[in-house]
C-alpha positions as CSV (number, residue, x, y, z in Angstrom):
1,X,-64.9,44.3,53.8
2,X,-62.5,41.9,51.9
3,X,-64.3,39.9,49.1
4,X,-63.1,35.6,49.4
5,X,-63.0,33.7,46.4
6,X,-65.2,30.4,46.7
7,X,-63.2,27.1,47.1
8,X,-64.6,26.2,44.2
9,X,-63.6,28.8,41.8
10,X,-60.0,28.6,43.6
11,X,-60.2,24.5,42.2
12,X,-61.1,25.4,39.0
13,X,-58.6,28.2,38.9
14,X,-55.6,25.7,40.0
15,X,-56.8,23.1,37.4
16,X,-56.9,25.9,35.0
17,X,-53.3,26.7,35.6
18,X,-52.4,23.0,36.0
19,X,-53.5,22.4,32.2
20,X,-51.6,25.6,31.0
21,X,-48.6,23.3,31.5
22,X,-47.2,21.5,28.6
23,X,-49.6,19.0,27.9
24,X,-46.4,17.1,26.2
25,X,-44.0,16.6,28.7
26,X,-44.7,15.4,32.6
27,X,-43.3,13.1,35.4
28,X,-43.8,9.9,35.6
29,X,-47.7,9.9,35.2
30,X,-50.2,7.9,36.8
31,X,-52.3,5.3,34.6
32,X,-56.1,5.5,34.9
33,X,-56.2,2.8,33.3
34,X,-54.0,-0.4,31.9
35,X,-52.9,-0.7,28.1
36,X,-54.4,-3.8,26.1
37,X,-51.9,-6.5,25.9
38,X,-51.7,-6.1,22.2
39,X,-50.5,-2.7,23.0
40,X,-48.4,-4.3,25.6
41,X,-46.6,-6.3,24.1
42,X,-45.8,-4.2,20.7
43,X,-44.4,-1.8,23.2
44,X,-42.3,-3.9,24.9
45,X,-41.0,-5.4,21.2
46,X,-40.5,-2.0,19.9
47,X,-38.6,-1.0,23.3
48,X,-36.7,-4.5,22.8
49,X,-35.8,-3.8,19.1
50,X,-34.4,0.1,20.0
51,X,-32.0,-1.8,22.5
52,X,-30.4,-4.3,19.6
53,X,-30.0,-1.5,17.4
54,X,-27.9,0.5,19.6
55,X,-26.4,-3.0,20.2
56,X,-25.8,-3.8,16.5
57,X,-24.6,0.2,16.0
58,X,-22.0,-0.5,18.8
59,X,-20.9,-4.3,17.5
60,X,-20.3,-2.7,13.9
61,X,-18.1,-0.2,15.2
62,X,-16.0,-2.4,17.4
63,X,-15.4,-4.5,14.0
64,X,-16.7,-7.6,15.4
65,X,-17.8,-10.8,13.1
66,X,-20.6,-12.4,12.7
67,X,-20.5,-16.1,13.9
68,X,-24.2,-17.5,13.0
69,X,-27.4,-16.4,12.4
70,X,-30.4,-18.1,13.6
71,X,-34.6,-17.8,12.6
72,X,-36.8,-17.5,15.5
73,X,-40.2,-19.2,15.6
74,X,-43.3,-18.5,16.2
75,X,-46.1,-20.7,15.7
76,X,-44.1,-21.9,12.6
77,X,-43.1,-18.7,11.0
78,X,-40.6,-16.7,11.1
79,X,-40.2,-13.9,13.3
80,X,-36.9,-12.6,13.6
81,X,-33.2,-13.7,14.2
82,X,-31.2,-14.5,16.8
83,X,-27.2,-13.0,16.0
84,X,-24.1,-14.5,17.7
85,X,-20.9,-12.7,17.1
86,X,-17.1,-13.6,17.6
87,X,-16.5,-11.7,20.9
88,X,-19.8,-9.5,21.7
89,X,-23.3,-10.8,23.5
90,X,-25.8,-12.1,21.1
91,X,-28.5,-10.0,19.9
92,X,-32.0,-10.6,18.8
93,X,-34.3,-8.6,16.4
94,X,-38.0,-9.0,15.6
95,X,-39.4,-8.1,12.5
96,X,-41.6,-6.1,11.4
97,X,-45.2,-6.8,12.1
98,X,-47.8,-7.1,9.2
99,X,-50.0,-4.6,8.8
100,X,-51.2,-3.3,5.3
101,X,-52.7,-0.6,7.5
102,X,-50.9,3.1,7.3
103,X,-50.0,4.3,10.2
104,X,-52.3,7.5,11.6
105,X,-49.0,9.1,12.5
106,X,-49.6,9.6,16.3
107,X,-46.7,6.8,16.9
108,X,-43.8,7.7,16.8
109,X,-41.3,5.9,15.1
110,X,-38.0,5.8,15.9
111,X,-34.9,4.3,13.8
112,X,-31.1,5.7,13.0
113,X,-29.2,7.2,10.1
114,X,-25.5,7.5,9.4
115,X,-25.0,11.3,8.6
116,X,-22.2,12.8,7.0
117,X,-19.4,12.2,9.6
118,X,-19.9,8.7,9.6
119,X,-21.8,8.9,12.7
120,X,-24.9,7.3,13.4
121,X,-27.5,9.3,15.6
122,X,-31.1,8.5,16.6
123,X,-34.1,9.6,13.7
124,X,-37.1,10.8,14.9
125,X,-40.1,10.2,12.2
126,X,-37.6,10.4,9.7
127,X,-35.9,13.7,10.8
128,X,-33.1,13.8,13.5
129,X,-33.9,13.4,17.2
130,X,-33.0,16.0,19.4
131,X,-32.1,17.2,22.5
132,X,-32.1,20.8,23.3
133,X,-31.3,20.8,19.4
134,X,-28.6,18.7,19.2
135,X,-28.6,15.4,17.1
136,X,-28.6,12.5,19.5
137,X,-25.9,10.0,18.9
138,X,-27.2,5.8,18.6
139,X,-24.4,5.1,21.4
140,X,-24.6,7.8,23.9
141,X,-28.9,7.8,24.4
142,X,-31.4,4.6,24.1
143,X,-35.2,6.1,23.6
144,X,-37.9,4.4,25.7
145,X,-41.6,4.4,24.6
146,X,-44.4,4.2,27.0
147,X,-48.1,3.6,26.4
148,X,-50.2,5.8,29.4
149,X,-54.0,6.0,29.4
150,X,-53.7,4.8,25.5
151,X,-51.6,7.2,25.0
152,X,-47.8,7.0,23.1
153,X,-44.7,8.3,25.1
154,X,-41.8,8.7,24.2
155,X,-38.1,9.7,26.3
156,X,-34.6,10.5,25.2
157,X,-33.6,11.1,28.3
158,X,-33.0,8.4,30.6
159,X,-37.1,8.7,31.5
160,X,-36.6,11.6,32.8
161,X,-39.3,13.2,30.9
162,X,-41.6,12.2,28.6
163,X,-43.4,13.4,25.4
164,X,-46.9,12.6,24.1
165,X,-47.6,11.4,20.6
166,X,-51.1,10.4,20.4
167,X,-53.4,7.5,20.6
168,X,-53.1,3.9,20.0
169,X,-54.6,2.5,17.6
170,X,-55.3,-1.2,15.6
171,X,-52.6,0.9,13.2
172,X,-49.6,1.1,15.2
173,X,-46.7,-1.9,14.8
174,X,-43.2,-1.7,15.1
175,X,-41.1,-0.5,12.0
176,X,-37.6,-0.8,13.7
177,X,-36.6,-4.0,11.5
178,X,-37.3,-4.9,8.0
179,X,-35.4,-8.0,6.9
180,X,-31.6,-10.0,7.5
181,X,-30.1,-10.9,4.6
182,X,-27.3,-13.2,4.5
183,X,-24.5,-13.3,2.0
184,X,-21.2,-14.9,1.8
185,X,-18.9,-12.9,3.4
186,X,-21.1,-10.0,5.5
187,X,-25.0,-10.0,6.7
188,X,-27.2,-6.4,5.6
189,X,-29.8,-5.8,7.9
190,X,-32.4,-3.8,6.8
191,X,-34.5,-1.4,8.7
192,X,-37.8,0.0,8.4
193,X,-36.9,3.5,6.7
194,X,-34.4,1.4,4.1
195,X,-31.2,2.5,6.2
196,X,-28.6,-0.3,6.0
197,X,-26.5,-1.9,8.6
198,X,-23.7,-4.1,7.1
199,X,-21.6,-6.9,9.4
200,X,-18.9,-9.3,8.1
201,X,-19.5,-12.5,8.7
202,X,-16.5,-15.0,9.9
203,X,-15.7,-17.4,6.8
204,X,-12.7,-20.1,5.8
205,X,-9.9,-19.0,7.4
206,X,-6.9,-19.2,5.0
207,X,-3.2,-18.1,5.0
208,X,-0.5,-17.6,1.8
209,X,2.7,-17.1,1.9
210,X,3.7,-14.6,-1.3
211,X,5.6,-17.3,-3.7
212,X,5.1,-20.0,-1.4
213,X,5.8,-22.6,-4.4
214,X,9.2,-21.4,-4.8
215,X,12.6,-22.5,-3.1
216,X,13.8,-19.8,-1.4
217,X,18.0,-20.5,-1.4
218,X,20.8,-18.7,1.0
219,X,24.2,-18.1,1.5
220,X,25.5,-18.2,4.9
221,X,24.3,-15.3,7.0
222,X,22.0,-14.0,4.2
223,X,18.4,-12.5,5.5
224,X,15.4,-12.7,3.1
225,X,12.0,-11.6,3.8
226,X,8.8,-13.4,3.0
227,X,5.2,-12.4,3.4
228,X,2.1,-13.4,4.7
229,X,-1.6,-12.5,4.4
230,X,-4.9,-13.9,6.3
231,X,-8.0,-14.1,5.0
232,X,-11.8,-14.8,6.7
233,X,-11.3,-16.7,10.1
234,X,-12.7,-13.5,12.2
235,X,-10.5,-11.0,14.0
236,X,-9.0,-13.8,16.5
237,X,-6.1,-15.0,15.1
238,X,-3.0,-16.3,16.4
239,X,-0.2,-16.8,14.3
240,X,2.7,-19.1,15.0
241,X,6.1,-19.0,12.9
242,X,8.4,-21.8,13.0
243,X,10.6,-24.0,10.8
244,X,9.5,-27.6,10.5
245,X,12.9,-29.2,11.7
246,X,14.5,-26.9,14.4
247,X,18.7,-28.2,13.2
248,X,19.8,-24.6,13.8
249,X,20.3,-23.7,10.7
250,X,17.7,-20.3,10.6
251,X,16.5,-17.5,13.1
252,X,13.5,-16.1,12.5
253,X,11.6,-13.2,13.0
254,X,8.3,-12.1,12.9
255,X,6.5,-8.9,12.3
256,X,2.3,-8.5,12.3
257,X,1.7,-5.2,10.0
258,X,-1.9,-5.8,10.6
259,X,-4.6,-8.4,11.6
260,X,-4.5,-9.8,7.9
261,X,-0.9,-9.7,6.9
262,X,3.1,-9.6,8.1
263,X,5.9,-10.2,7.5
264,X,9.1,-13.0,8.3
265,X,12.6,-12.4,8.1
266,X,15.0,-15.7,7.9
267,X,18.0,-15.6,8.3
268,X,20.3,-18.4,7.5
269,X,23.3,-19.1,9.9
270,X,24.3,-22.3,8.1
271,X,21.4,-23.0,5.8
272,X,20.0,-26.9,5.4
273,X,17.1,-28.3,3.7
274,X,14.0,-27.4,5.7
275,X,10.7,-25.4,5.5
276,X,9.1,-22.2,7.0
277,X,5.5,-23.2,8.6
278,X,3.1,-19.9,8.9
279,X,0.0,-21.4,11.4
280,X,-2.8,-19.3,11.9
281,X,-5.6,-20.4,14.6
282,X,-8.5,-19.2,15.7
283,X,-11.4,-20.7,18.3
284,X,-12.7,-23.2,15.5
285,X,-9.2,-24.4,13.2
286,X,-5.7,-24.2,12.6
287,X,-4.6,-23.6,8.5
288,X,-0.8,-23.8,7.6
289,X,1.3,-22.3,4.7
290,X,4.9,-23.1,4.3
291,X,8.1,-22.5,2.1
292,X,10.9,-24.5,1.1
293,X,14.6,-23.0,2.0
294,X,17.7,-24.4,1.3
295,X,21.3,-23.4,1.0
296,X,22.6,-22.8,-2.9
297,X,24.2,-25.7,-4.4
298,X,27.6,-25.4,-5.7
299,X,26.3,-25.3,-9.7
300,X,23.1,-26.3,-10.6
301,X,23.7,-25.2,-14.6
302,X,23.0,-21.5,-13.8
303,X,24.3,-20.1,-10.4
304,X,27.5,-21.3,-9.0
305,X,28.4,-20.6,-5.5
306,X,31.9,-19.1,-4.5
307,X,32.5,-19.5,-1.0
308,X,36.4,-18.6,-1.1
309,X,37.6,-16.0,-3.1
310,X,39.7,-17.2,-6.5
311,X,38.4,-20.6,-6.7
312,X,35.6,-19.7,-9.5
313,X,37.8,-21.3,-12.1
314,X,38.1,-24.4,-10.7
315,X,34.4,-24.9,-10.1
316,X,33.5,-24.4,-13.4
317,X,36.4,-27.1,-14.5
318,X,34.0,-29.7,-14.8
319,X,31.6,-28.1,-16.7
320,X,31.1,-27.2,-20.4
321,X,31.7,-23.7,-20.5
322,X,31.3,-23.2,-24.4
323,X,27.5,-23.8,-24.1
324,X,26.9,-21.5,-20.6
325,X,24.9,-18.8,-22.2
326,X,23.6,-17.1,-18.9
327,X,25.8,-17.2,-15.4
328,X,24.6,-16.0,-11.8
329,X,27.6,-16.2,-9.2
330,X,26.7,-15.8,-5.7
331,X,29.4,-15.6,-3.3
332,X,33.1,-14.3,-2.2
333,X,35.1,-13.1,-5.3
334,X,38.6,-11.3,-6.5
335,X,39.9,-10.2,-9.1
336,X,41.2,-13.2,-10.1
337,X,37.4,-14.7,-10.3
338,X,36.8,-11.4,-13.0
339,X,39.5,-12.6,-14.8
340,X,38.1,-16.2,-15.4
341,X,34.5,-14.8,-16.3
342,X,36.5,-12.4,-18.7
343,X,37.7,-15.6,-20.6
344,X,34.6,-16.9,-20.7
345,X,33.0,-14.2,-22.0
346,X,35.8,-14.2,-25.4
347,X,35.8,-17.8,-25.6
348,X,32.1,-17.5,-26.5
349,X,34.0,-14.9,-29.3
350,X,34.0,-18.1,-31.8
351,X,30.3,-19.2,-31.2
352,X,26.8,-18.3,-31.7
353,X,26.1,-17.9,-28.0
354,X,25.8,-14.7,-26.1
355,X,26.2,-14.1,-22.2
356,X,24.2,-12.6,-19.9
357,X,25.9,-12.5,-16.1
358,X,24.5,-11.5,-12.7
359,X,27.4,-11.5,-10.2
360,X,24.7,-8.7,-8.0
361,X,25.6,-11.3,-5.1
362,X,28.7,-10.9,-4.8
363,X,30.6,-9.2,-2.2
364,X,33.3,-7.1,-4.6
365,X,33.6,-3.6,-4.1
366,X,35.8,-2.8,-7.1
367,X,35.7,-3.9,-11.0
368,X,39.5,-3.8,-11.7
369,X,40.8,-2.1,-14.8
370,X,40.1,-3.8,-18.6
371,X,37.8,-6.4,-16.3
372,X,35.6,-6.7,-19.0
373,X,37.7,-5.3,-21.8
374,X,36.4,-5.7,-25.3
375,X,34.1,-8.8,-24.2
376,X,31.7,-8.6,-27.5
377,X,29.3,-11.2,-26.7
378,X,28.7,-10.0,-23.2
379,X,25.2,-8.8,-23.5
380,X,23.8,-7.8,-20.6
381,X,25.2,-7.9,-16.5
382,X,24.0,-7.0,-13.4
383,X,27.1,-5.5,-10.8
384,X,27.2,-6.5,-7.6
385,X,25.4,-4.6,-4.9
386,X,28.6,-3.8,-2.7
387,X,30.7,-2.1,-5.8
388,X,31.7,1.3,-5.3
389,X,34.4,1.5,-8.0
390,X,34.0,0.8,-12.1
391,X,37.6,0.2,-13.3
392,X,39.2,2.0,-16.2
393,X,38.1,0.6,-19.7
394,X,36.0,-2.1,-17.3
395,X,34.0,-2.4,-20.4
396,X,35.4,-0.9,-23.0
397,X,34.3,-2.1,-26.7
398,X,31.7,-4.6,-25.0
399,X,29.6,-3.9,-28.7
400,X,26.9,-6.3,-27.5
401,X,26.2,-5.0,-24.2
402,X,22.5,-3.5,-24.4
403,X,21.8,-3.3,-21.1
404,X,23.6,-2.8,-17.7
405,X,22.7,-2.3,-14.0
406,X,24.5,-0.3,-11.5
407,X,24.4,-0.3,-8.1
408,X,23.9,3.0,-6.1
409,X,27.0,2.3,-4.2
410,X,29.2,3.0,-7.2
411,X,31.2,6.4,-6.2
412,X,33.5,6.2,-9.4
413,X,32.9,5.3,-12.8
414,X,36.6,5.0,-14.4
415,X,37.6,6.5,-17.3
416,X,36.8,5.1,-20.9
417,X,34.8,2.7,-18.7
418,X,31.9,2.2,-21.8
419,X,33.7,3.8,-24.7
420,X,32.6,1.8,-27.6
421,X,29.5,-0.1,-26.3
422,X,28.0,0.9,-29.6
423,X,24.3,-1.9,-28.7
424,X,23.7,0.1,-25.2
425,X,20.8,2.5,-25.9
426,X,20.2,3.8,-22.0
427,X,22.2,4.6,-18.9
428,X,21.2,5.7,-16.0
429,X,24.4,7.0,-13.4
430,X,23.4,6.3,-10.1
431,X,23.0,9.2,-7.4
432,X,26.2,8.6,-5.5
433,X,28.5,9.6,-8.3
434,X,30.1,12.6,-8.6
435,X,32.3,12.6,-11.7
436,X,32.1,11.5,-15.0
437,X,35.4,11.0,-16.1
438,X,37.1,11.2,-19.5
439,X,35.7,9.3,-22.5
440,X,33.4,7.2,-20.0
441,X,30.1,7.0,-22.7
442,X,32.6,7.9,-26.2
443,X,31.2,6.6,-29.2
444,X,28.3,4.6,-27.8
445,X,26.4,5.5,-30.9
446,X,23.2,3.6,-30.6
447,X,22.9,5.6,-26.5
448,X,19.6,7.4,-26.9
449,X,18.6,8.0,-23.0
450,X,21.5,9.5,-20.5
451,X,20.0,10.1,-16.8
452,X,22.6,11.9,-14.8
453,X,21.7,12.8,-11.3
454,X,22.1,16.1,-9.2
455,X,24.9,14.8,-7.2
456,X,26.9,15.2,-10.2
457,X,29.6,18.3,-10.4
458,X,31.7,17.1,-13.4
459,X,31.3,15.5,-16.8
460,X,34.7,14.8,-18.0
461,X,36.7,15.4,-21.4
462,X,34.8,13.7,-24.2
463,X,32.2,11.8,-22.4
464,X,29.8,11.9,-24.6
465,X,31.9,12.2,-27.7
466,X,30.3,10.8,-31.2
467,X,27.3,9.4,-29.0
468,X,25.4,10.3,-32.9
469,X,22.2,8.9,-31.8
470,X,21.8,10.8,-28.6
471,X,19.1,13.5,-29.2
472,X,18.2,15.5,-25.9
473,X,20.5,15.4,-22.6
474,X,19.8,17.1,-19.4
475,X,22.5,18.8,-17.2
476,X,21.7,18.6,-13.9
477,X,21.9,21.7,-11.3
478,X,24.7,20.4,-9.3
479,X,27.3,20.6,-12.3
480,X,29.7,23.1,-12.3
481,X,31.9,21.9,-15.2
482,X,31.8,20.0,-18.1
483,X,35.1,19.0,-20.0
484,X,36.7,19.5,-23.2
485,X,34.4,17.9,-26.6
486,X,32.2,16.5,-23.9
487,X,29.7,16.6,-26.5
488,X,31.6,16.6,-29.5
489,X,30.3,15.2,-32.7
490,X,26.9,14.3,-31.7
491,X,25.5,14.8,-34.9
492,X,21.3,14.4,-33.6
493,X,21.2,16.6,-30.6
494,X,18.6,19.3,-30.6
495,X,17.5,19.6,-27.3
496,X,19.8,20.3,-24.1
497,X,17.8,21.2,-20.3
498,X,20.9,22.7,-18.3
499,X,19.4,23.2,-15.2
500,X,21.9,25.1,-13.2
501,X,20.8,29.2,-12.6
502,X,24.9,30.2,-13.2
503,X,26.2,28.7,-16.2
504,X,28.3,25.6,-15.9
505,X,32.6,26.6,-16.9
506,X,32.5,25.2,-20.5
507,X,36.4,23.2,-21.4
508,X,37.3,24.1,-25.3
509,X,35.3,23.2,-28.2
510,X,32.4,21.3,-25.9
511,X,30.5,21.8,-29.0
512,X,33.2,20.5,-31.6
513,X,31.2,19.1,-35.1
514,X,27.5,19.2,-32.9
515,X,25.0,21.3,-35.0
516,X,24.2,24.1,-32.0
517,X,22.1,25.6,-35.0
518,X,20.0,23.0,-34.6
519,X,19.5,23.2,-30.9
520,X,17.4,24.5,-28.1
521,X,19.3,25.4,-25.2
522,X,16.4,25.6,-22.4
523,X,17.8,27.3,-19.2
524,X,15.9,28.5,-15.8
525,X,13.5,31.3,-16.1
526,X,15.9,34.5,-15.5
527,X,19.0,32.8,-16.7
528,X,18.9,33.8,-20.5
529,X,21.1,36.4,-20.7
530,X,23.9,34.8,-18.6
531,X,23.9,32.2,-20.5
532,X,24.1,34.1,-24.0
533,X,27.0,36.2,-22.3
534,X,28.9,33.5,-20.3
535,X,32.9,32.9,-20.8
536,X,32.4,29.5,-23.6
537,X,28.5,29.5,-23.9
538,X,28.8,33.0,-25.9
539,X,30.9,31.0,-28.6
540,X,27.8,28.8,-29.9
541,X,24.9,30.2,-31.3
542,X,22.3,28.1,-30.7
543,X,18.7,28.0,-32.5
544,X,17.2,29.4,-29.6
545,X,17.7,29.9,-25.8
546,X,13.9,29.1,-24.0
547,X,13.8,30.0,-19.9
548,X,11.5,27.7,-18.8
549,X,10.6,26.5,-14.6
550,X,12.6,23.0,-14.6
């Protein structure tokens, strides 16, 4: 006879497997009874809070600005702040509630923390949330907390499930926000654990233009580039270029490199007095910054303007050329313009004065032969930026000339070009050369520094002849040969870096009166023994042959 369980016991039994469940997570439960308001509300503010700080998470990384910040009241005092930003929703916070109290630990508390990849995820209690072990991230999850038969919930999961914490108690408040602190130029919002959340703050808007007090001057058809740069005003800007009197006379154009900076190039087609005008505006104001640009005026004491070729002489007719000291030419020249700054270069011969010229404006591609030639009180020059040729003996026995800039268009440098500029200590050959020639840097004795680059293959017959003050020089890898005394009689030299692996042909006695005795040769790392054994190179015994990694 089969034996029946009573319907009691079978109750108990299914209430006994009922509890076996987690007692932690459920669905949906129903209340047996309704939560206190106090309880109430504090949820619904904690709940509330949770939301803005996914809000604020999400408004700080979109980059948005902080337009105003406003208390909220309660009864007279302070209990939060109401947020308005540039483009997103407002958001309000509520602090803190007081409570002196510790908390028995059954709430939990939830807050964020940027970890290590910059990311800011959801903290649990102080430790990361998770879900199914994984850190939840503030922007893809917003926690929910429920209070059920006295009871704390929480869910991380759309309220899916739920979790059970513990009772409420006269302890529990909300510790999602701490304090708002406003500064100048950004707002730190504090939470509860002593995490930070930092906003900017929109302030003065303001725009400069780089050397905005200066008169920017142009030939016709001449381009220059100015800059810009923003500062405060939020991340709304609109920026307007435009010249203050539209006569034709400049195009512009306009290039943003970022929210808080660009760039203007103006070109001039027939340039008049007028200004630039940079406007920047946002929703609340409009700020300006301008610059004056004019076309050069024939001679204003220090730069003359050429507009046709071989008329230089005749502009400066007026003028007292026995007290110009310093002379920028802008402009179309020839050769017969070189010839007129020649003479005035030796009719300062008789005088105290010295003369430093900058024809870098001009559009000359060649220095003609002698076109400086023994101008002694020519000190220093700038060449123009289209030369690619440096006559023969352009500057031959200029003994004042200490300094000189030339252009990396030059292709050729003429022979005896600086022979006998005994006051230049430095030259540096520009990459686009390929030959030195003959006697180009002879007897400069006060040249300490000689940069040649690795486009060069050749250094001519006595280029470097009786340079006596010249102590190291470099020979590039490119060069192949170098020329006849090129080195002659350079009485200090104790250290030469010839770069190339196979020796560079030497011409005959490269070496001539140069004390080898005294000098390293340093050559790549390998490369001794070709060196000690090449046709020219074994002739000199030098102090000592180093390999070394150039």
């Amino acid at each position: 006879m089969k034996r029946l369980f009573p319907i009691g016991a079978i109750l108990t039994l299914l209430l006994a497997v009922g509890c076996s469940k987690s007692d932690d997570y459920f669905d949906e439960p129903k209340p047996d009874e309704e939560p206190t308001e106090q309880f109430d509300v504090l949820c619904e503010q904690i709940n509330r809070n949770m939301a803005s700080l996914q809000a604020l998470i999400g408004v700080m990384q979109e980059g948005d600005y902080i337009d105003e910040v406003s208390p909220v009241m309660q009864g007279g005092k302070e209990i939060g702040h109401t947020i308005t930003f540039e483009d997103s929703d407002p958001i309000t916070i509520y602090y803190s509630t007081e409570n002196d109290t510790e908390a028995n630990g059954a709430m939990p508390v939830i807050s964020v923390r940027q970890d290590e990849d910059e990311v800011y995820y959801w903290t649990l209690n102080g430790a990361w949330l998770l879900e199914k072990g994984n850190k939840v991230q503030v922007q893809s999850a917003l926690p929910q907390l429920k209070l059920q038969n006295g009871e704390w919930y929480l869910s991380n999961d759309g309220e899916q499930t739920w979790q059970k914490y513990g009772k409420a108690t006269e302890a529990d408040y909300d510790r999602t926000f701490q304090s708002v602190t406003e500064k100048e130029d950004n707002v730190d919002i504090i939470l509860s654990n002593g995490s930070k959340i930092t906003l900017p703050r929109i302030t003065a808007l303001t725009v400069q233009i780089m050397e905005q007090d200066t008169l920017l001057q142009f030939l016709d058809d001449e381009t220059k580039t100015i800059c810009y740069t923003i500062t405060g005003g939020g991340k709304n800007q609109v920026v307007k270029v435009e010249m203050q009197n539209d006569d034709g006379g400049y195009t512009l154009h306009t290039t943003s490199e970022s929210a808080t900076a660009g760039t203007v190039d103006i070109q001039a087609n027939t340039p008049t007095e007028n200004r630039v005008i940079v406007s920047v505006s946002n929703s609340r104001q409009t700020v300006q910054a301008s610059i004056a640009v004019a076309g050069y005026p024939p001679f204003d004491g220090l730069t003359i303007r050429v507009e046709t070729p071989g008329t230089l002489s005749q502009l400066l007719s007026e003028h007292d050329q026995s007290i110009l000291t310093e002379l920028r030419v802008i402009g179309s020249i020839d050769d017969e313009d070189i010839a007129t700054l020649k003479a005035l270069a030796k009719r300062l011969l008789l005088t105290n004065f010295l003369l430093i010229l900058d024809i870098e404006n001009t559009d000359i591609t060649s220095l003609p032969e002698e076109a400086f030639f023994a101008c002694k009180k020519l000190t220093a020059i700038k060449l123009p930026k289209t030369l690619t040729t440096i006559g023969d003996r352009a500057f031959h026995s200029c003994s004042d000339l200490t300094s000189i800039t030339i252009p990396n268009s030059v292709t050729t440098i003429g022979e005896w070009a600086f022979e006998l500029c005994t006051n230049l200590t430095s030259i540096t050959i520009p990459n686009s050369v390929t030959t030195i020639r003959e006697w180009t840097f002879a007897f400069c004795s006060n040249l300490t520094s000689i940069t040649i680059p690795n486009s060069v293959t050749t250094i001519g017959d006595y280029t470097f002849a009786k340079c006596t003050s010249l102590t190291s020089i470099t020979i590039p890898n490119s060069v192949t040969t170098i020329g006849s005394q090129a080195l002659a009689g350079c009485d200090r030299l104790t250290r030469i870096d010839c770069q190339p692996n196979t020796p560079p042909q030497l011409g005959s006695e490269v070496f001539q009166l140069t004390p080898v005795e005294n000098c390293v040769l340093y050559v790549p790392t390998g490369c001794a023994e070709a060196y000690r054994t090449a046709e020219g190179w074994k002739s000199y015994t030098f102090q000592e042959i180093i390999e070394t990694n150039f």
